[in-house]
VMD Tcl script that draws the C-alpha trace (Angstrom):
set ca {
  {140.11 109.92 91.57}
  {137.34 111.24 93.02}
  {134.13 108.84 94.67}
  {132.26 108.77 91.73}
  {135.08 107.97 89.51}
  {136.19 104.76 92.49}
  {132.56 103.38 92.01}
  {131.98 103.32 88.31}
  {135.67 102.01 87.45}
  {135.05 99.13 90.05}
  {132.87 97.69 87.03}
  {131.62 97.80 83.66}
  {128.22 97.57 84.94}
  {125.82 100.98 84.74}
  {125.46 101.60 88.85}
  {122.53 103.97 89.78}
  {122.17 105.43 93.13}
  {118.77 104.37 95.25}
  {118.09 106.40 97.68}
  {120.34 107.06 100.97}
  {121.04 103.56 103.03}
  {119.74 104.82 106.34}
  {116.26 105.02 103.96}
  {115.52 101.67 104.07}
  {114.50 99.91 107.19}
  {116.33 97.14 108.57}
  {115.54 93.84 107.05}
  {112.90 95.07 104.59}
  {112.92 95.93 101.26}
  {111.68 98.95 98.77}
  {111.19 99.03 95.22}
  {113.25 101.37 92.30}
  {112.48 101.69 88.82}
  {115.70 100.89 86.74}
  {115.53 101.48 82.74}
  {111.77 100.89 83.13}
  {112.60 97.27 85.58}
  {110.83 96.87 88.71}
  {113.56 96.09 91.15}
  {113.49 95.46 94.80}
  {116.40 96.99 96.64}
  {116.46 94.86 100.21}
  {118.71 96.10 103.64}
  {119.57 93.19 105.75}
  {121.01 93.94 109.10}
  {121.54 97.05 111.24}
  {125.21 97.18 112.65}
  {127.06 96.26 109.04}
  {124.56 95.96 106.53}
  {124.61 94.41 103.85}
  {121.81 95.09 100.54}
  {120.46 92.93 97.68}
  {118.30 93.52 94.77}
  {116.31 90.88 92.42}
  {113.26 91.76 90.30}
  {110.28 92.91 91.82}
  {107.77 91.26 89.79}
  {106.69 88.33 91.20}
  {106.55 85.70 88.20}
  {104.12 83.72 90.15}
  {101.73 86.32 90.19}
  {102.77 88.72 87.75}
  {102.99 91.68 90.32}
  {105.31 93.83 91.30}
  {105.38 92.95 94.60}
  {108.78 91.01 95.92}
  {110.22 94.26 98.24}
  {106.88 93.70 100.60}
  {107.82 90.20 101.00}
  {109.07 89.25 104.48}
  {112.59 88.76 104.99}
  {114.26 85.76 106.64}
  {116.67 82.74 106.14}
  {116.55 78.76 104.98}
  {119.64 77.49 106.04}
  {122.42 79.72 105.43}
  {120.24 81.27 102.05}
  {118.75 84.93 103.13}
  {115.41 84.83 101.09}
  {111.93 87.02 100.53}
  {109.00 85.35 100.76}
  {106.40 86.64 97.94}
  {103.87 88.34 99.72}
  {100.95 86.60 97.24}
  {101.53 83.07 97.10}
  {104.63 82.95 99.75}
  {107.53 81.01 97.44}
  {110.82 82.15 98.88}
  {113.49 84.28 96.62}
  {117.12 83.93 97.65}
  {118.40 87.43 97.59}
  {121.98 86.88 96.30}
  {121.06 84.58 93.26}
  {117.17 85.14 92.55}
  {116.52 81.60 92.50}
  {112.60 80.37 93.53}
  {113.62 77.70 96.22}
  {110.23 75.83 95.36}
  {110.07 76.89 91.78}
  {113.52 77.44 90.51}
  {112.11 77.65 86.81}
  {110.02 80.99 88.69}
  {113.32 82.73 89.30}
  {114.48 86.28 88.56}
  {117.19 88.25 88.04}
  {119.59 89.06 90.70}
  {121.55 92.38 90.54}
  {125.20 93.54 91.76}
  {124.28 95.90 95.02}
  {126.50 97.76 97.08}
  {126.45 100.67 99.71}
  {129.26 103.54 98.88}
  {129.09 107.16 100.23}
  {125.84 106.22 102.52}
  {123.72 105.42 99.22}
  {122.35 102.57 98.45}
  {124.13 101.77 94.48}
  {122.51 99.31 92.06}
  {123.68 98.34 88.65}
  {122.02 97.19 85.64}
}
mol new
graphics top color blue
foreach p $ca { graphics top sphere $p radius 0.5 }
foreach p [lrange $ca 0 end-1] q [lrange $ca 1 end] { graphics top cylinder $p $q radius 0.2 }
display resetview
């Protein structure tokens, strides 16, 4: 079975490739357009990274915006902070720690053959 083949029978999910892993700095984020969805692909760590991605629109704000935000941690949750109005997105679930009706959606990310993979 060749790579390809490994990563798309490791789900049902549609995975898309990003853009190369060592693309993305360290603990920031950039954004992808996905079916015509503003998604923000985030890198967190250096030595065994791991990525993210959640929408990039803001709902606070209505912009796409979220993969500016600065990166960082409450508690054991590693979160954006909108770079607008500064409500905090955890990057594994989506949820708005202050707002949780404000959420978005959280996709399946994953690094495989150096690229940065997202699925939708």
């Amino acid at each position: 079975m060749n790579a390809m083949n490994e990563l798309n029978s490791a789900s049902a999910d549609n995975w898309t490739a990003i853009c190369p892993l060592a693309d993305i700095v360290p603990d920031t984020g950039v954004c992808a357009l996905l079916g015509g969805r503003h998604v923000a692909v985030f890198r967190i760590g250096d030595a065994a990274p791991r990525v993210y991605a959640i929408d990039n629109v803001d709902p606070n704000a209505g912009a796409s915006v979220l993969s500016r935000g600065l990166v960082g941690s409450i508690g054991e949750r590693v979160v954006v902070a909108s770079p607008i109005y500064k409500q905090h997105f955890d990057l594994a679930s989506g949820e708005c720690i202050e707002a949780p009706e404000h959420s978005v959606s959280a996709w399946p990310a994953r690094v495989f053959g150096g690229m940065v993979w997202v699925a939708i």
